[in-house]
C-alpha positions in Angstrom: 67.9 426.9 103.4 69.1 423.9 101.8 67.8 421.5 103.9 64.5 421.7 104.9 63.3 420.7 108.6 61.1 417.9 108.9 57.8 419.4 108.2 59.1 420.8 105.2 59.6 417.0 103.7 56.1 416.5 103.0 56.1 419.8 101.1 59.2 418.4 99.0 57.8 415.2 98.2 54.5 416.8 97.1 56.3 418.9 94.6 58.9 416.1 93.3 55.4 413.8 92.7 53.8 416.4 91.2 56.8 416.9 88.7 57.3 412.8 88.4 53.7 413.0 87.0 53.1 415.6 84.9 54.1 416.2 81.5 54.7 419.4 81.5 55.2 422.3 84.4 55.2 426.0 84.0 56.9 428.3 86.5 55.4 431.9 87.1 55.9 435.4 89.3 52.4 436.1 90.6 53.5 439.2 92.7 50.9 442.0 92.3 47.7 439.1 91.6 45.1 439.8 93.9 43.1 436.8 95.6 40.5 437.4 93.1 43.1 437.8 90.1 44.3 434.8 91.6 41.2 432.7 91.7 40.7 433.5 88.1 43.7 432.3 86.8 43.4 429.0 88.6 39.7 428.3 86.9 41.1 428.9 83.7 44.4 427.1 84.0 41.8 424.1 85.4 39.8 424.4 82.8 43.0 423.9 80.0 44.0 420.7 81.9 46.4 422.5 85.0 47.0 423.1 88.4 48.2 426.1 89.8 50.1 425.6 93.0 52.4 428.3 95.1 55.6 427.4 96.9 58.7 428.3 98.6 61.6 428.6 95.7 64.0 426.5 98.6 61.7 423.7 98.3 61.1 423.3 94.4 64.9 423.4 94.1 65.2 420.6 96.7 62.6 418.9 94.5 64.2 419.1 91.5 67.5 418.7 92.2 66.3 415.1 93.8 64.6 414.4 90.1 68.0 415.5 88.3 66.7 418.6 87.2 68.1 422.5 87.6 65.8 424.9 87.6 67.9 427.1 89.7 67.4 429.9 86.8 63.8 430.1 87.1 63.2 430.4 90.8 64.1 433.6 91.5 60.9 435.8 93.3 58.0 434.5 94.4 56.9 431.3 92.7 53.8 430.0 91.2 54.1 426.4 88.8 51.2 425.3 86.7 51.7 421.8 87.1 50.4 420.0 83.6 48.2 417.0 83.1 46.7 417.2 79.9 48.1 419.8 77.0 50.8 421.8 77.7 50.1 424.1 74.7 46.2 424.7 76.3 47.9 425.6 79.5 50.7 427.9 77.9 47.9 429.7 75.8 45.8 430.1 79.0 48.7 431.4 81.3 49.4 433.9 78.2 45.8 434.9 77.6 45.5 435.7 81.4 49.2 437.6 81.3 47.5 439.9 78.4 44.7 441.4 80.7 47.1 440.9 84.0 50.6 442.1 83.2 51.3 441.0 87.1 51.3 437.6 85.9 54.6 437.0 84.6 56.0 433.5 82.6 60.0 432.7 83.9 59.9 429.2 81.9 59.3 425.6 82.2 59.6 422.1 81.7 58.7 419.8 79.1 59.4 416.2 80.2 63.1 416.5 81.3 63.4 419.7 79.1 64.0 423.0 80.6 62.4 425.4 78.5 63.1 429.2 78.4 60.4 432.1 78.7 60.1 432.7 75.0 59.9 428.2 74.7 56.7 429.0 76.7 55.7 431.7 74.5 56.4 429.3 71.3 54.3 426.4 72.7 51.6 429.0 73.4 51.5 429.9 69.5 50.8 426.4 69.1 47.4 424.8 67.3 46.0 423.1 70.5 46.7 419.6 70.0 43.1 418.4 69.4 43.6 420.7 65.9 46.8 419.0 65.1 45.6 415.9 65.5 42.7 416.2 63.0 45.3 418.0 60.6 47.4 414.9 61.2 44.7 412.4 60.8 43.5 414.8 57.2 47.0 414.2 56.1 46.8 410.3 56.6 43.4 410.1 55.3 44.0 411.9 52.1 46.2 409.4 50.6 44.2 406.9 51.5 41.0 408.5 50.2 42.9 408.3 46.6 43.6 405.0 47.1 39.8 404.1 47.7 39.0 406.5 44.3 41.3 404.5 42.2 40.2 401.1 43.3 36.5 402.2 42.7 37.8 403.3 39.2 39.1 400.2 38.4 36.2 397.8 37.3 34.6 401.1 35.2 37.9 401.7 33.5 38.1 397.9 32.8 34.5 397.9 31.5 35.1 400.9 29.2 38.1 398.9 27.9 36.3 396.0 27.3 33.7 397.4 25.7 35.7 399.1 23.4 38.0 395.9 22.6 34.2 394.3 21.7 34.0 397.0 19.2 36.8 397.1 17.6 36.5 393.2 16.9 38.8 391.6 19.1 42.2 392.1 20.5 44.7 393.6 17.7 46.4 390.2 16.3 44.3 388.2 17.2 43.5 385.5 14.5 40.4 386.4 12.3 37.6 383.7 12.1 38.2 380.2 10.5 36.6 379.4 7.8 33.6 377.2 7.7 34.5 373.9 9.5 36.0 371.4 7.9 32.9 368.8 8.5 30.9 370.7 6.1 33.2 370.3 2.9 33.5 366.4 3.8 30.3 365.6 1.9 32.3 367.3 -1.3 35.1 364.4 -1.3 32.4 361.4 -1.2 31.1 362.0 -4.6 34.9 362.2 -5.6 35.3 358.6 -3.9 31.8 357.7 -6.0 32.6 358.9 -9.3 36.3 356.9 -8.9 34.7 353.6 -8.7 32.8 353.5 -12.5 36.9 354.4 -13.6 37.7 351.2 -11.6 34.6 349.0 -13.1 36.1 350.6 -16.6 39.1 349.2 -15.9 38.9 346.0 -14.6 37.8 344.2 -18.1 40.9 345.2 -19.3 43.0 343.2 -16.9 40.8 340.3 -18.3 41.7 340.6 -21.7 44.7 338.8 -21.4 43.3 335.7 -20.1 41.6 335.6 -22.9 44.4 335.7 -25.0 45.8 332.1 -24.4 42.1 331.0 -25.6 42.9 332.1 -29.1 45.9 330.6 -29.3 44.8 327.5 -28.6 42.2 328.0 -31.1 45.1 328.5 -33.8 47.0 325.7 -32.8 43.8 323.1 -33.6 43.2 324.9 -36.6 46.7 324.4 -37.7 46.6 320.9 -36.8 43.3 320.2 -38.8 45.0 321.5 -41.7 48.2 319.1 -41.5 46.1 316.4 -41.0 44.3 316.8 -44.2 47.9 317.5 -46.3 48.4 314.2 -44.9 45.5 312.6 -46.5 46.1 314.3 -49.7 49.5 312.8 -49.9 
């Protein structure tokens, strides 16, 4: 029946909402599951985040087909879909934990998002880590590097320390200029007795500049002598 009567629309609308909003959906064969078999499997699909709901194969493919979907494939016998709200690889494992002890319970497929996923898709996302264990793999994996990071920085002022302190040792950095001499200042008292034992050269010498001033006073004192003597020829004569 393609199209359903009208009290059949409500049906339709509750499945296309419940596959608008979940993020995953997982379509079973329950024939053979007793009530009891039945009630079991919807604790422990409840428990890993699902919702186990039976309907007419006519009306999921209404459903689907409205949301773009074809799951024509899967809905063949009578239908059970674990509807998904949390992790679709806690509800796979459940569905195939139950299947082990229940072979009535069968997997067809699934969805994922807008993926249609095969029987043995379900079987792979069942052999999944649950995703609480990937994420803590994931965040070790992020962590690590950064763990390193913090090491090295923390390493960074004791290497520089060791470094130092060996530089210290070793006297300074290589090529670096050895130590001046004694400052200049000190040898400055060396160059005043210098200047002090040059001035007695200069007293020594300054009579000798004098010496010919002195000079045009004994010739002077010839000249009268030679005139005293002229004088007295000229008496004689």
């Amino acid at each position: 029946m393609e199209n359903p009567r009208p009290e059949k629309v409500a049906v339709v609308d509750e499945v296309r909402a419940k596959l608008e909003e979940s993020s995953a959906a997982v379509l079973t064969e329950y024939r053979g599951l007793n009530v009891s078999a039945t009630a079991d499997l919807r604790r422990a699909l409840h428990d890993a985040g699902g919702e186990y709901k039976v309907y007419k194969n006519t009306l999921v493919r209404i459903a689907a087909r409205d949301l773009g979907l074809e799951l024509d494939d899967l809905l063949t016998g009578p239908t059970a879909i674990a509807f998904v709200s949390g992790d679709a690889v806690g509800v796979a494992k459940a569905l195939q934990d139950f299947a082990k002890t229940n072979p009535a319970l069968v997997v067809k497929g699934g969805l994922l998002g807008d993926q249609v996923l095969s029987e043995g898709d379900v079987k792979a996302l069942a052999d999944l880590e649950p995703r609480e264990v990937l994420l803590a793999k994931f965040a070790g994996l992020l962590a690590a590097p950064l763990q390193q990071f913090a090491g090295l920085l923390e390493a960074l002022p004791r290497n520089f320390a060791y470094g130092l302190k060996a530089l210290i040792d070793q006297g300074g950095a290589p090529g670096a200029p050895a130590d001046a001499p004694a400052p200049a200042a000190e040898e400055a008292p060396a160059a005043e007795p210098e200047a002090e034992a040059a001035t007695p050269e200069a007293e020594a010498d300054a009579p000798a500049e004098e010496t010919p001033a002195e000079a045009p006073a004994a010739a002077t004192e010839t000249d009268t002598d030679q005139a005293e003597d002229s004088a007295d020829t000229e008496q004689e004569s």
